[in-house]
N, C-alpha and C positions, 0 to 999 in steps of 0.2 A: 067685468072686474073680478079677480079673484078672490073669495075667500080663504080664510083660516081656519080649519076643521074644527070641529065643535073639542075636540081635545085638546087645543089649544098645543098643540105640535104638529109640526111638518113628519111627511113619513121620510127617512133616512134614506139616501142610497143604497146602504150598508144592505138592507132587506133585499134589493134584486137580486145579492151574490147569494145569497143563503141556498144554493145548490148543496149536493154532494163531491165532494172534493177529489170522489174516484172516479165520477161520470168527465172530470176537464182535462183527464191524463189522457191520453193517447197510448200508441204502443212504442214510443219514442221516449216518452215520459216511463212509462213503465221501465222499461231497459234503462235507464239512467239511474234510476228508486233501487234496482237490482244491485245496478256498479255501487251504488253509493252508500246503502246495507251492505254489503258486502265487506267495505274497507270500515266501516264504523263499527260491526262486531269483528274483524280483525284487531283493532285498535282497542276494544272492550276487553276480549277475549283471547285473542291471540296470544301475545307474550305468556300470559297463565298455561295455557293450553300446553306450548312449545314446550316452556322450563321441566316439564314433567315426561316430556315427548323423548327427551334426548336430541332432539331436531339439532344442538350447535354444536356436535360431535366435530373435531377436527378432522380433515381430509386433507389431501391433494391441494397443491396453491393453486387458484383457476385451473377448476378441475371445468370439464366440458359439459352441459347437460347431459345426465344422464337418469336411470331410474331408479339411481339412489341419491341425486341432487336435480331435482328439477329442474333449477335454475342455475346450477352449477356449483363452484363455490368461491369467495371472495379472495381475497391477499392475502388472507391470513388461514386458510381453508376451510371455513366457517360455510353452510349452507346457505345460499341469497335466499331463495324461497324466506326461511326463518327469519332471515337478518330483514328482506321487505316486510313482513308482516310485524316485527317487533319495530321496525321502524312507521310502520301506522300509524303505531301511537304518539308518536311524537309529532309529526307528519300533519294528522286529521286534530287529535286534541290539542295541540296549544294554536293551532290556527281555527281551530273551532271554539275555542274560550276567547281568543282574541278578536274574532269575527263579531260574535256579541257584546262584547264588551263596545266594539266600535261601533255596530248598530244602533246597540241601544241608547248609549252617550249622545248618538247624532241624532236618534230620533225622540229624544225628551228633550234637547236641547232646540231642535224646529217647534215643536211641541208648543215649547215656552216662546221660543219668539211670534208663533204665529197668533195665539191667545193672548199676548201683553202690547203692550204699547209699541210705539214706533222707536222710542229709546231704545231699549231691552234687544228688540230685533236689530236693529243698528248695531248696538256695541257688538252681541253675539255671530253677528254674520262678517264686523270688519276683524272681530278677533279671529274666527277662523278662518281668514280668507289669507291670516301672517302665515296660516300654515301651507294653507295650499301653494304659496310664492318658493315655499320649500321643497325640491325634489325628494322624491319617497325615498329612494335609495340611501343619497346622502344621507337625509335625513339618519336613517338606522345605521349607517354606518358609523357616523358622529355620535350615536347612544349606545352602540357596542363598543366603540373604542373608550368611550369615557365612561362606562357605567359595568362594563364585563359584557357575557352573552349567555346570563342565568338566564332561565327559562322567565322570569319574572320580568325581566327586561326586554327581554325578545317578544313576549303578550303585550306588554304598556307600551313599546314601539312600537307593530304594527298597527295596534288598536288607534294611536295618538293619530298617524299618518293616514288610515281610513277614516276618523270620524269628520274631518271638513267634507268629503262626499255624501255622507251618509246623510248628511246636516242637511246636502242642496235639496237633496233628493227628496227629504221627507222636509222640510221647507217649502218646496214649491207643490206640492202636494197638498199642505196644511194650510197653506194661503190661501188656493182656492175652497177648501173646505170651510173656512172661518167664513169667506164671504155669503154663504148660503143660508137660503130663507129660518131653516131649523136652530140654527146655530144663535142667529139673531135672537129667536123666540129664549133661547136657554136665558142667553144674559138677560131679555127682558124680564124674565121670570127671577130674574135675582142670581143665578147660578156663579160662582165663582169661578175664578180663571183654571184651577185643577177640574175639575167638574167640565168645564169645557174641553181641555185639553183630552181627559183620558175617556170621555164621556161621550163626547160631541166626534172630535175630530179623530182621533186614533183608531176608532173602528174600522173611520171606512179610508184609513189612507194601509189597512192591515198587508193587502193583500200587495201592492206594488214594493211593498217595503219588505216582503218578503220573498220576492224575487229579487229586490235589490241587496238580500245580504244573501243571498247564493252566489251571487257576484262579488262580494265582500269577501266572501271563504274563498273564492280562488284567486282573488288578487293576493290576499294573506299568504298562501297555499307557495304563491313561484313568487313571492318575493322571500319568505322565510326559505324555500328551498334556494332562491339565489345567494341567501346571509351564510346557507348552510357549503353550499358549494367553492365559496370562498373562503370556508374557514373560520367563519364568523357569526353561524349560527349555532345549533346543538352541539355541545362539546362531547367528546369520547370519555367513557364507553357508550353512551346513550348516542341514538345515530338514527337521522330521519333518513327520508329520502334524497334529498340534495346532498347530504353528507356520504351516501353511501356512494353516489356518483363519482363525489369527488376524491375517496377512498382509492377507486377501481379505476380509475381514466386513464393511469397507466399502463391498464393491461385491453385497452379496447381492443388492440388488432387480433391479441392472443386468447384473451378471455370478455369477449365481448361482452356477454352475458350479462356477468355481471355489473356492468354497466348498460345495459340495455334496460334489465328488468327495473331498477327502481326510476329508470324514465320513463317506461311505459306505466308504468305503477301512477307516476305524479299526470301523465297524460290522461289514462284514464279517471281516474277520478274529477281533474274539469270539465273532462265532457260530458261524464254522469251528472255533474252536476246541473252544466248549460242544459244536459238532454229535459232537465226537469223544467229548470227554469223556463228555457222556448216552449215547451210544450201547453206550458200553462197561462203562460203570457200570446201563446198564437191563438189559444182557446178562447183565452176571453177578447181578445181581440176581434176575432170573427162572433161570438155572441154579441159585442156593441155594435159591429158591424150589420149583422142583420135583423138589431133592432131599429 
């Protein structure tokens, strides 16, 4: 028969992972950490840096790479180089404010259902399941068309349209966690349901839930670059990467470039991301695996 440790708690899950966070990267992981600083002090720093640079000096209309346009230059003969990195900003920050905001809505809102009753879970899980019955797209394009496509609208759209994922994700995580022996002790000990939720269960659902919003930032990432491609996301003068696409697609055969570069720009940046995410999700996988 088992007992109950003279401390009257169970030891956590949560303690096995208490590694160092740079012994689970790989060198896959690393190169991803690289792409991914990289566009995030562009996005920080960039724009500031350029406006002082001279970097949007006019030139040539689709001018050709050269080595005094690296990237070439736009419709209007504007530097791409400058134009992708002032479009970072727009780009990485509002789909990276948007990403947490859906994150975290979905995971205080499993949070509450998995810590409260069967009511509470119920209502919460059939209320977001009206949304998921909603296609994403639609979805945003029915809140750009009726609401504008301020940057404001554009964050509380995607954020809305990812938090039923976010909910399952960290839902079915927290379910299992409620049900274990430690959990039980809390409440028997009197502990209240917030005590449970950010105490108990939140530690140790940390780590899959933060793999699951690096997949939240590039769902945000091409669907806000697909609002913007169509005209329907960043308005002018301010210009992500989807916008800058859709600026140049006229001149693909003659000035490729500039269409090229801020595809490659939105390409790399999810696979810097994924390169992080697999890397750390193959890590601890093969660590439960060869325990």
């Amino acid at each position: 028969m088992s007992t109950i440790p003279s401390s009257g708690t169970f030891p956590r899950p949560v303690a096995l992972a208490r590694r160092g966070w740079h012994s689970r990267i790989g060198a896959a992981g690393w190169s991803g950490l690289l792409v991914l600083g990289f566009w995030m002090l562009a996005a920080l720093f960039g724009p500031s840096l350029l406006s002082h640079s001279g970097a949007m000096g006019a030139s040539d209309v689709f001018a050709p790479i050269s080595s005094k346009h690296w990237l070439g230059t736009d419709y209007l003969g504007r530097d791409m180089l400058a134009r992708v990195i002032q479009g970072a900003r727009y780009t990485v920050g509002v789909a990276f404010v948007a990403t947490l905001l859906a994150s975290g809505t979905g995971t205080l809102l499993a949070l509450l259902a998995a810590a409260s009753n069967r009511w509470i879970d119920a209502c919460l899980s059939r209320g977001l399941d009206t949304l998921t019955a909603i296609p994403g797209k639609m979805f945003a394009l029915l809140m750009v068309a009726g609401f504008g496509s301020s940057m404001v609208v554009l964050v509380l759209t995607a954020a809305v349209i990812y938090v039923p994922g976010a909910y399952r994700m960290a839902r079915s995580l927290a379910v299992n966690i409620n049900a274990l022996d430690y959990v039980t002790v809390a409440r028997t000990r009197g502990e209240g349901t917030w005590y449970v939720m950010l105490r108990e269960i939140l530690p140790n659902i940390t780590g899959p839930m933060l793999a699951d919003l690096g997949l939240r930032f590039v769902y945000i990432v091409l669907l806000l670059a697909s609002l913007s491609f169509l005209g329907l996301g960043v308005q002018p003068p301010a210009a992500d990467w989807g916008s800058l696409v859709r600026e140049n697609i006229g001149a693909l055969a003659d000035g490729g470039a500039s269409v090229i570069a801020p595809s490659l720009a939105i390409a790399s940046l999810t696979i810097g991301v994924n390169l992080v995410i697999d890397s750390l999700a193959g890590r601890a996988a093969r660590e439960r695996g060869a325990r």
